[in-house]
TORTI-514198 format. One record per atom (N, C-alpha, C): z, x negated, y negated; residue in one letter. Coordinates in steps of 0.1 Angstrom, whole numbers, plus 5000, padded with zeros to 4 digits. Layout:
ZXYA;...
END
This chain:
658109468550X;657509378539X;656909458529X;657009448515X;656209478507X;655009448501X;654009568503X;652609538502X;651809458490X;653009478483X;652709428468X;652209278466X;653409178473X;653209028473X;652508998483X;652109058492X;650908998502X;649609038491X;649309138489X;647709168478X;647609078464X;649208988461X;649108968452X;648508798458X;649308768465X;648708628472X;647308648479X;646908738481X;645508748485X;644708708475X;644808828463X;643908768452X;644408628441X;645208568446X;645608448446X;644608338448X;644808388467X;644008278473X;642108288466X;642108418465X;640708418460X;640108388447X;641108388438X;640708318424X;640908208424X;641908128432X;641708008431X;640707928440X;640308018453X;639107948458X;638007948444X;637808048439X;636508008424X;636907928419X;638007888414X;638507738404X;638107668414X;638307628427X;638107508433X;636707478432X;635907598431X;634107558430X;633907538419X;634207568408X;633907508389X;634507418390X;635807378394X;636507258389X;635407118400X;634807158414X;634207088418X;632507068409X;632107158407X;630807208398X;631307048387X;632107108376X;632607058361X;632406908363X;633506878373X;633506708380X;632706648384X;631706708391X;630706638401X;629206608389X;629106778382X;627806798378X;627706768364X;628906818352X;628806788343X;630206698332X;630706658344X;631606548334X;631206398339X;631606298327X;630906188330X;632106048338X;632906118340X;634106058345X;635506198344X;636806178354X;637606198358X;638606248346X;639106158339X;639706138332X;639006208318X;637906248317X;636606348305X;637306498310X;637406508322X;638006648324X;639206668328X;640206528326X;641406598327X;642106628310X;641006568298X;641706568288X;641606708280X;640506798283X;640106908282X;640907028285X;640906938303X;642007048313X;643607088302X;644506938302X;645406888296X;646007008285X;644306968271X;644807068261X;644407198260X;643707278271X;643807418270X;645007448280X;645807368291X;646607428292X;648107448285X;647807348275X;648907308269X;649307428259X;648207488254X;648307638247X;649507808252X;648907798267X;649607868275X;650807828275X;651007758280X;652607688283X;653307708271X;652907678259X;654007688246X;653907818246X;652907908249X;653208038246X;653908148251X;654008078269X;655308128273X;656608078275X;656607958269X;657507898268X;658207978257X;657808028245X;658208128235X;658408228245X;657908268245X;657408458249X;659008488261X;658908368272X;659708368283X;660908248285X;662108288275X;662708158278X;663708158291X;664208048291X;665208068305X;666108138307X;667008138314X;667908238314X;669508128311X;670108198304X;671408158298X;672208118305X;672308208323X;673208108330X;672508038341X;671507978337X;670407878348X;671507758347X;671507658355X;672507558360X;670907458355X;671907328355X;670807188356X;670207168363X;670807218378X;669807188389X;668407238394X;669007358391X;667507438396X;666207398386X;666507348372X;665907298359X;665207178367X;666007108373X;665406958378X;664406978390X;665007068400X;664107078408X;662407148408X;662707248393X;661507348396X;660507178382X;661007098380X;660307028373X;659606928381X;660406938391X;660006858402X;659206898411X;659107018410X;658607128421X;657407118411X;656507098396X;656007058384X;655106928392X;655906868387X;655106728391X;654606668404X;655306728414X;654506708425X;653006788428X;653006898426X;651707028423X;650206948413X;651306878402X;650106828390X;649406698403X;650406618410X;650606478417X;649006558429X;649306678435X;648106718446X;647206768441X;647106818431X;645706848420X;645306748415X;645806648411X;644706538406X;644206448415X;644906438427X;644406388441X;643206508445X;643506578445X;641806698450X;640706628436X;641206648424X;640006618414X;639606468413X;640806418422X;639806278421X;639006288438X;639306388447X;638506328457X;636906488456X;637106568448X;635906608441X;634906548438X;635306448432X;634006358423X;633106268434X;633606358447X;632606238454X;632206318470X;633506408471X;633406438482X;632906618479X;632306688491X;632006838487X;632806868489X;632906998478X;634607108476X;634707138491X;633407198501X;633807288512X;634307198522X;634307038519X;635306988530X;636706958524X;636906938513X;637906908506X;638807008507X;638807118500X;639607188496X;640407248513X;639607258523X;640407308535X;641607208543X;641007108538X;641906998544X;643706968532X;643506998523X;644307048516X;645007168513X;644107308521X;644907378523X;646007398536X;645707308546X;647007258555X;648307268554X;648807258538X;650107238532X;650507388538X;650507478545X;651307618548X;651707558563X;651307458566X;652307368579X;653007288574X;653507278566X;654307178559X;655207258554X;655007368545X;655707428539X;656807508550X;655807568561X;656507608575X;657807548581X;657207428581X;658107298592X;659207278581X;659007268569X;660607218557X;661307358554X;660907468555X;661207608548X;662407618560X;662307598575X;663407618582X;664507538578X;664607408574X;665807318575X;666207378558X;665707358548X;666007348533X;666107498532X;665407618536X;665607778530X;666007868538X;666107818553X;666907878564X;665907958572X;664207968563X;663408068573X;662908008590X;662508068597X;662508058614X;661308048616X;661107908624X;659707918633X;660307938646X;658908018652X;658808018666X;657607988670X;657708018686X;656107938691X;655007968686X;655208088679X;653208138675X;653208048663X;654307988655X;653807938642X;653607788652X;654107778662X;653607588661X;652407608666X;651707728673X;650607758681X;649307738666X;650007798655X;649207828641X;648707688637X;649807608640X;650207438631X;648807388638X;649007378652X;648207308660X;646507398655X;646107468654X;644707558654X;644707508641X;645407538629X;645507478614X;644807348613X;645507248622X;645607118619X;643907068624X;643507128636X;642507098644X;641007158636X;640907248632X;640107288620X;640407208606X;641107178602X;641007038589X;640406968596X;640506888608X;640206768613X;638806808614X;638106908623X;636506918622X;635706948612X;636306998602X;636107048588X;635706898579X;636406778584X;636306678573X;635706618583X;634006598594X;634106558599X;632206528593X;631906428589X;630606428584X;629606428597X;628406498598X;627906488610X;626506498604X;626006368613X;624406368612X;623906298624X;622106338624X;621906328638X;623006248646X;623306238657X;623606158668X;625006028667X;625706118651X;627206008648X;627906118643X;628806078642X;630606228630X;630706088625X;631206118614X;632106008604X;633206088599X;634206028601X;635606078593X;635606048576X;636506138570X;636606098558X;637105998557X;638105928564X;638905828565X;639905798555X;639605738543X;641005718535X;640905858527X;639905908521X;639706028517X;640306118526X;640406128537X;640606268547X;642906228543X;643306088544X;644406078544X;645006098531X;644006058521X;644306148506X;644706258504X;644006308509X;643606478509X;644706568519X;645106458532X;646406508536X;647606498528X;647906398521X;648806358509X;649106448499X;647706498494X;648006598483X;648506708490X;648006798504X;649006888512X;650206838512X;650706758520X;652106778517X;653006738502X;652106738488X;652706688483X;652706838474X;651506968479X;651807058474X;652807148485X;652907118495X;654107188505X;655607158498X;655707048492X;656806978486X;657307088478X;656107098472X;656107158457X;656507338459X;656107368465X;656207488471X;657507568477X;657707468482X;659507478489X;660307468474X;660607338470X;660907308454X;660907438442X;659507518450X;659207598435X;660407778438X;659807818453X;660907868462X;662007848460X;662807718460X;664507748454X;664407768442X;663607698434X;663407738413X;663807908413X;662807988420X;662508148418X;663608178421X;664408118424X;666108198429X;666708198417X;666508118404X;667508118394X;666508148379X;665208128387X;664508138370X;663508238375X;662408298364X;661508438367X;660208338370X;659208438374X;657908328378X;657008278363X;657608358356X;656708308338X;657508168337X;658508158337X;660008018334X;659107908348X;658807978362X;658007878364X;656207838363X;655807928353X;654507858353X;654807808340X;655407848327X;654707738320X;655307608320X;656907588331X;657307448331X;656307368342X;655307498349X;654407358352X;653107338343X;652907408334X;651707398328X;652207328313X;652907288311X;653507208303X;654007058307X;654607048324X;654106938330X;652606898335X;651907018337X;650206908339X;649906878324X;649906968314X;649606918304X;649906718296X;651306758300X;651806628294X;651306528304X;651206518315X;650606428325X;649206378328X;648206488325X;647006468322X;646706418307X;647506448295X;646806388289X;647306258284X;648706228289X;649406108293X;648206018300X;647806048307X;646505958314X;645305968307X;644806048302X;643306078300X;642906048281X;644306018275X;644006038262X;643505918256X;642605848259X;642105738252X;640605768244X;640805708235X;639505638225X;638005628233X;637605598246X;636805558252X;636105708261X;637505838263X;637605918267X;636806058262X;637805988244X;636806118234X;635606048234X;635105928232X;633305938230X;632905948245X;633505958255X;632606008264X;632206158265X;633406248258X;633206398257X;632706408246X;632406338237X;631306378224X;630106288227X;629406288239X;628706238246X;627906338255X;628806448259X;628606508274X;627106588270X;626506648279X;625106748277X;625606858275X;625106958267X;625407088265X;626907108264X;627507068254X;629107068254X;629307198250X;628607318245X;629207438242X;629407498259X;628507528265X;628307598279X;629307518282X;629107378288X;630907338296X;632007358288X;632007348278X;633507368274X;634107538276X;632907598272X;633207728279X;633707808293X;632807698300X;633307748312X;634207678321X;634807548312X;635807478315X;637207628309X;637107648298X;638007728294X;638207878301X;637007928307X;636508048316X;637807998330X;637307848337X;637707818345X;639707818346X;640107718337X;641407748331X;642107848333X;641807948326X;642308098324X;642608138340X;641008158347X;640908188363X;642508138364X;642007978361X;643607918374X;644707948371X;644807958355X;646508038349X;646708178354X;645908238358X;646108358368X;646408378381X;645508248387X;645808208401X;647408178403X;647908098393X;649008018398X;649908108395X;649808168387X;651308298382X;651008378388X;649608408395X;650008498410X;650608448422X;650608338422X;651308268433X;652508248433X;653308208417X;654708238415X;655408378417X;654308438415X;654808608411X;655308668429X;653808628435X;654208668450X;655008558459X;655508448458X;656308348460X;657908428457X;658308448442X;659308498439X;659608638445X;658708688453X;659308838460X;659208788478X;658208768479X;658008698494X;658408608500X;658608538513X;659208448518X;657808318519X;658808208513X;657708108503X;656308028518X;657008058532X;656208008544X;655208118547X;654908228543X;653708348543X;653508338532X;654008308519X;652608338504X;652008188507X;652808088513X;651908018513X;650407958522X;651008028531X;650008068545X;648708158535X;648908278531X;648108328526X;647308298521X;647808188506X;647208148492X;646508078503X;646907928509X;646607848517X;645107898525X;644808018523X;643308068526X;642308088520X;642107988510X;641208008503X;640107908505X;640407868517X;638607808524X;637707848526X;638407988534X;637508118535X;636408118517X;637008178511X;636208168498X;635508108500X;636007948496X;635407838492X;634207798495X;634307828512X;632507788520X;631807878518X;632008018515X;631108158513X;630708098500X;631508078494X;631208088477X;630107988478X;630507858482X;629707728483X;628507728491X;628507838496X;627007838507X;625807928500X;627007998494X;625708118485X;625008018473X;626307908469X;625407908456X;624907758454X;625007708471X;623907578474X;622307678478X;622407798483X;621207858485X;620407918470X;621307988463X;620807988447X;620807908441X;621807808436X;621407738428X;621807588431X;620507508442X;621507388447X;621907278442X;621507298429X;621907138422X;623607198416X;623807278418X;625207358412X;626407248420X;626507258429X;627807158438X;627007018442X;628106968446X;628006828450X;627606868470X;626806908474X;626806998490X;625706948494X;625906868505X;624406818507X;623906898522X;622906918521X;621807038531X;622206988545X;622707118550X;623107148567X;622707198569X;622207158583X;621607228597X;622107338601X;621907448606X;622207538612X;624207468619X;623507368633X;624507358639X;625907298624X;625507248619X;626407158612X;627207268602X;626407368598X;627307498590X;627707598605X;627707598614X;628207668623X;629507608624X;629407478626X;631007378631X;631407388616X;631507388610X;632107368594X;632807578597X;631807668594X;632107788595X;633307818609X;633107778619X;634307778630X;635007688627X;636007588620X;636107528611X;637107588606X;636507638594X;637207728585X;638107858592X;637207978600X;637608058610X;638708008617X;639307888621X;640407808628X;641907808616X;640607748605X;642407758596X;642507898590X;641607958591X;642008108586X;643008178601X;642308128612X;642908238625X;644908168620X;644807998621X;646107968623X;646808028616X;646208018599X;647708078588X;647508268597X;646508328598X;647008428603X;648208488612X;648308378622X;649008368633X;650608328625X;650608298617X;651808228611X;652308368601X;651108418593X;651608568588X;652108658596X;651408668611X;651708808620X;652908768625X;653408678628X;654708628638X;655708618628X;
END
């Protein structure tokens, strides 16, 4: 294997674990509705996209199909992102985001029938330790009850398999197009999709409304950037690697996520939406996390 696309999906998974803490931060703390930050999101990425859309065009003998699929492979990805940013607005990133990174069992289980790659027993051994760590991860616990996320936790599975979809989808795309040809045909589909939804009249005076609009818009656009690097690291190591380990890998950015989220509920706690755990209650959340990191591991080594 080449060292290259494993280091590249590492720092993958780790820049987009920080987007998942700003984009939870943005949502929770300083936008005044959903739809305020997808119209923002919409037109800074809409800038990228046309500029590689210039910079990087397709290739001359690309067929129709792979065109339809990697658009498809597009809209399903925008479909599990705005399902995470709508279950942000209510729920903490450090349970959210791990229960959605599950999608590298999904991607697993379809990659053998549709791309011909091979599971054996250590990957279903992975599925099962994966699966079992989402489930205690999304498990609210206070004195003397657990609460499930319930339709939130089935959301949140939805947008996983709707980015495992996407993933496999994006995997046959890389066979015919380069990974620039697949990010800005998806950053040109979230563009048009978010602001297809978000562009109303009621939207702009809520964002000529917001507090301190220079600082968030700043670090809405800080944040952006992050993710346009994240995701074209993920094309980039996707298009060299086999699409059931970059996505195992990326797929580890819970790890981040709770480190990141622990440090800066202790600095700065009005920063996330994270409400104060007990010792025991960050130990099971942290073994938790340790579970879906051990499974995708298990699913890398085998």
């Amino acid at each position: 294997m080449s060292v290259d696309w494993i280091s590249i999906a590492v720092l993958a998974a780790a820049a987009l674990g920080l987007v998942n803490i700003l984009d939870s931060h943005l949502i929770s703390r300083r936008m005044p509705s959903l739809r305020a930050f997808l119209l923002p999101v919409g037109l800074i990425v809409l800038l990228p996209g046309l500029v590689f859309f210039y910079l990087f065009p397709l290739p001359e003998e690309v067929g129709a199909w792979p065109l339809i699929v990697a658009l498809a492979s597009a809209i399903l990805r925008v479909a599990s992102v705005t399902i995470l940013f709508y279950t942000l607005k209510r729920e903490e990133v450090s349970r959210a985001v791990p229960v959605v990174s599950t999608y590298p069992i999904f991607v697993a289980i379809m990659a053998s029938p549709l791309l011909g790659e091979t599971l054996d027993y250590l990957h279903w051994i992975a599925i099962i330790v994966v699966v079992a760590g989402a489930v205690m991860v999304s498990v609210k616990r206070s004195p003397g009850s657990a609460n499930w996320l319930g339709s939130t936790f089935l959301l949140l599975f939805g947008a996983s398999l709707l980015m495992a979809m996407a993933d496999v989808a994006s995997k046959y795309a890389l066979a015919h197009i380069s990974f620039w040809n697949m990010y800005w045909i998806s950053a040109l589909s979230m563009a048009a999709i978010f602001l297809l939804i978000s562009l109303r009249p009621h939207v702009i005076r809520e964002l000529g409304n917001i507090k301190q609009p220079g600082s968030t818009m700043a670090l809405l656009a800080f944040n952006e950037t992050l993710a346009m690097t994240g995701i074209v690291m993920v094309f980039w190591a996707m298009e060299s690697g086999p699409v059931s380990l970059v996505s195992t890998i990326t797929g580890s950015r819970p790890i981040f996520v709770f480190f990141l989220a622990l440090i800066l509920n202790r600095v700065l706690p009005n920063f996330l939406l994270e409400g104060k755990s007990g010792r025991g209650a960050l130990a099971v959340r942290l073994i938790a996390t340790a579970m879906i990191a051990g499974g995708i591991a298990i699913i890398y080594i085998a």
